[in-house]
C-alpha positions as CSV (number, residue, x, y, z in Angstrom):
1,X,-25.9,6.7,-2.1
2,X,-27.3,9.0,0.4
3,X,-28.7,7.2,3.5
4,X,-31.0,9.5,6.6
5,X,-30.2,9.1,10.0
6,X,-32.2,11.1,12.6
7,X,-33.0,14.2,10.1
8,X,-29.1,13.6,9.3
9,X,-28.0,12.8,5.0
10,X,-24.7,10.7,5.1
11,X,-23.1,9.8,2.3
12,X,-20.7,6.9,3.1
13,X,-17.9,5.9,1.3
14,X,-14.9,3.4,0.3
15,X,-11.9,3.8,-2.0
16,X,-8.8,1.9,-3.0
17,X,-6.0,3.0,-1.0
18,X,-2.9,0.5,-2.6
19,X,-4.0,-3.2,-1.7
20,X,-6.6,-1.9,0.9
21,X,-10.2,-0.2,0.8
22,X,-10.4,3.0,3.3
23,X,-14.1,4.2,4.7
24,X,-15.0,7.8,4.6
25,X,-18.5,9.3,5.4
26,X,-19.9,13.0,5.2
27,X,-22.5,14.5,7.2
28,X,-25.3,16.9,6.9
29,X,-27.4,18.1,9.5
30,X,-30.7,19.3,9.2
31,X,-29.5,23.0,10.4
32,X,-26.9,23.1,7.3
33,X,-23.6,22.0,9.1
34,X,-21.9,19.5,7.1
35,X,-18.8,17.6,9.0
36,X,-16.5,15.6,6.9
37,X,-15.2,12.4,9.3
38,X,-12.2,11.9,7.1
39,X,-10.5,8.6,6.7
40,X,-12.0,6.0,9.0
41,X,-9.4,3.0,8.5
42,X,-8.2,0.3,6.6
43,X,-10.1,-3.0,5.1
44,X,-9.9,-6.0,3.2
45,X,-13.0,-4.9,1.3
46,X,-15.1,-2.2,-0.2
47,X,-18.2,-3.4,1.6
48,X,-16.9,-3.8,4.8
49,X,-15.4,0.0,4.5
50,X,-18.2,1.5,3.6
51,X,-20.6,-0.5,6.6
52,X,-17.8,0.8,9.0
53,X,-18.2,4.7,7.3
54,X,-22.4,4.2,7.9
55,X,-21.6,3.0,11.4
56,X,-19.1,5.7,12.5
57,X,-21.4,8.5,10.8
58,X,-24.6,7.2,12.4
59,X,-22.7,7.1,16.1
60,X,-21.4,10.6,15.2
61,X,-25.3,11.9,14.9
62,X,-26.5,10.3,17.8
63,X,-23.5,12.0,19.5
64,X,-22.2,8.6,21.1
65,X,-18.3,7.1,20.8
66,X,-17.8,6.0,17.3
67,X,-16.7,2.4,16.9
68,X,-13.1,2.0,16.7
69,X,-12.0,0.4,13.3
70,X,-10.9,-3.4,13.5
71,X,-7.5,-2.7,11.8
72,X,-5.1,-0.5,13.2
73,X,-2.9,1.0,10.6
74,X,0.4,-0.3,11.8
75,X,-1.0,-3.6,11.2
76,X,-0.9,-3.0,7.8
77,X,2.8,-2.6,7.4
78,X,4.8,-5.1,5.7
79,X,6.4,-6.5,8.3
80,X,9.3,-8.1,5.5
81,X,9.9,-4.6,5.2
82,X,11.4,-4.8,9.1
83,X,13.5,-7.6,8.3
């Protein structure tokens, strides 16, 4: 789905990545430039990626810090893996 932000299409996204859901967002400005913002971080759920991607893409418009994600990624190492 494509949402407007400001003049702004983003089209926000979540996939699987293993046992985890990772938010990604794209970004088209009115003047034609398009920024990708990549992989935004790890979650538990689809829905929850993909309102993170909409809330990083919307701060990235507005030209303000984007929200740091909740999960930092070496949190999500097996820590039986250390042991």
């Amino acid at each position: 789905m494509v949402l407007f932000h400001r003049g702004a299409a983003i089209q926000a996204s979540a996939i699987r990545h293993g046992h985890m859901f990772v938010g990604r967002a794209c970004i088209l400005k009115e003047d034609g430039e398009s920024t990708s913002l990549g992989d935004l971080g790890p979650f538990a759920s689809p829905a929850c990626a993909y309102e993170f991607a909409v809330r990083c893409a919307s701060a990235f418009v507005d030209g303000v810090p984007m929200p740091r994600c909740p999960i930092s990624k070496s949190s999500t190492v097996d820590d039986s893996a250390h042991h």
